[in-house]
C-alpha positions as CSV (number, residue, x, y, z in Angstrom):
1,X,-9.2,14.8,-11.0
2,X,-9.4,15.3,-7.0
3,X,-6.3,17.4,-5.2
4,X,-4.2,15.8,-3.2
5,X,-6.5,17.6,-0.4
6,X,-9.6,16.5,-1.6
7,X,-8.1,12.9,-1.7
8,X,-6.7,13.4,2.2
9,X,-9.8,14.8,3.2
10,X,-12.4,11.8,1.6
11,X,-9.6,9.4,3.1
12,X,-10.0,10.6,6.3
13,X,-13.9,11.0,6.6
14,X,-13.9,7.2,5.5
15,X,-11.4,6.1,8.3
16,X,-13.8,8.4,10.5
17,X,-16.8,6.7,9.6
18,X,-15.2,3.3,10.1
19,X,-14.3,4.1,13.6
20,X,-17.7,5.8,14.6
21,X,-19.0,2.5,13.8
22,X,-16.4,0.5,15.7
23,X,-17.0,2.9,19.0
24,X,-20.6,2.1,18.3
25,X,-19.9,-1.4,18.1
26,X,-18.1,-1.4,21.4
27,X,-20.3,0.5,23.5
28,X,-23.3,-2.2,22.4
29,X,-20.5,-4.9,23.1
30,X,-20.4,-3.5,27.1
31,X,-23.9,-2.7,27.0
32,X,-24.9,-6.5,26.3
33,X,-22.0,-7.8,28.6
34,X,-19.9,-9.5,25.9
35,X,-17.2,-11.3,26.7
36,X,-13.7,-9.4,27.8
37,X,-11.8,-10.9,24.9
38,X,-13.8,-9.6,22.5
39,X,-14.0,-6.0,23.6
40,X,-10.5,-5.7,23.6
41,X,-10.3,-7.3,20.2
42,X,-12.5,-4.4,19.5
43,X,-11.1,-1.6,21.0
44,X,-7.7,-2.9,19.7
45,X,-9.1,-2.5,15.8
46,X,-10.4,0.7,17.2
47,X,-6.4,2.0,18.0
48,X,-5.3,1.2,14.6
49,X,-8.1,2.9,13.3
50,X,-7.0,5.8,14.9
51,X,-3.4,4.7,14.1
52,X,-4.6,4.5,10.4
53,X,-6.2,7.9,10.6
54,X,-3.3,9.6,12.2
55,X,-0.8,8.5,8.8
56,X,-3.1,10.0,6.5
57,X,-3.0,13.0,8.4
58,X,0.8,13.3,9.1
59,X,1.6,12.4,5.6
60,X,-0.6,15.6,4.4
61,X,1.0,17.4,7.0
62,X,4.3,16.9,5.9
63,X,3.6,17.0,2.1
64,X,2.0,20.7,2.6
65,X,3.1,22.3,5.8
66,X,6.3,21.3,6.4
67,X,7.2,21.2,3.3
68,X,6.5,24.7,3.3
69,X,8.3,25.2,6.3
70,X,11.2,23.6,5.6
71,X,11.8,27.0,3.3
72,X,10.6,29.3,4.9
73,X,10.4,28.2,8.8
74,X,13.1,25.4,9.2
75,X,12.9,26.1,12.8
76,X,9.1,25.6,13.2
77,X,9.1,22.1,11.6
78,X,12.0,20.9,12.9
79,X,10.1,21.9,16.5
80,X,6.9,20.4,15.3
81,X,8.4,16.9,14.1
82,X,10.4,16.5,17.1
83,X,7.5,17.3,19.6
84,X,5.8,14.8,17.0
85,X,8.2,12.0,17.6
86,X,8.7,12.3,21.5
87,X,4.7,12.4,22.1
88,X,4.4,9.1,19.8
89,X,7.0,7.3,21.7
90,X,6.2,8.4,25.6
């Protein structure tokens, strides 16, 4: 049976992957002059790739580190969550 880290970390090599092959995509897209729509269709999919990749990361965050923190460094994860939050919503 894999750890919850094993799981995280095959999780996000596969969303990884997936967007290599999106940037790919795009950069042939501008290379063969495609049509403007349709790159930023693609480098929309692109940001919730990212998107996607950043959820599986916060949620191991928070499921080992802060966690951890919460009882032994309150003040730490506290700091960390809220400089989090206020980068995600500049």
């Amino acid at each position: 049976m894999k750890s919850h880290y094993e799981d995280v970390k095959e999780k996000s090599q596969k969303r990884l992957n997936i967007i290599k092959g999106q940037l790919e995509g795009l950069q042939k897209m501008i290379e063969n002059d495609e049509y403007c729509m349709d790159l930023l269709n693609q480098s929309l999919a692109i940001q919730n790739s990212l998107k996607s990749l950043d959820s599986v990361l916060f949620e191991r965050h928070v499921r080992t580190h802060v966690t951890h923190q919460f009882k032994n460094e309150e003040e730490k994860a506290v700091g960390e969550l809220v400089d989090l939050f206020k980068r995600v919503n500049k």
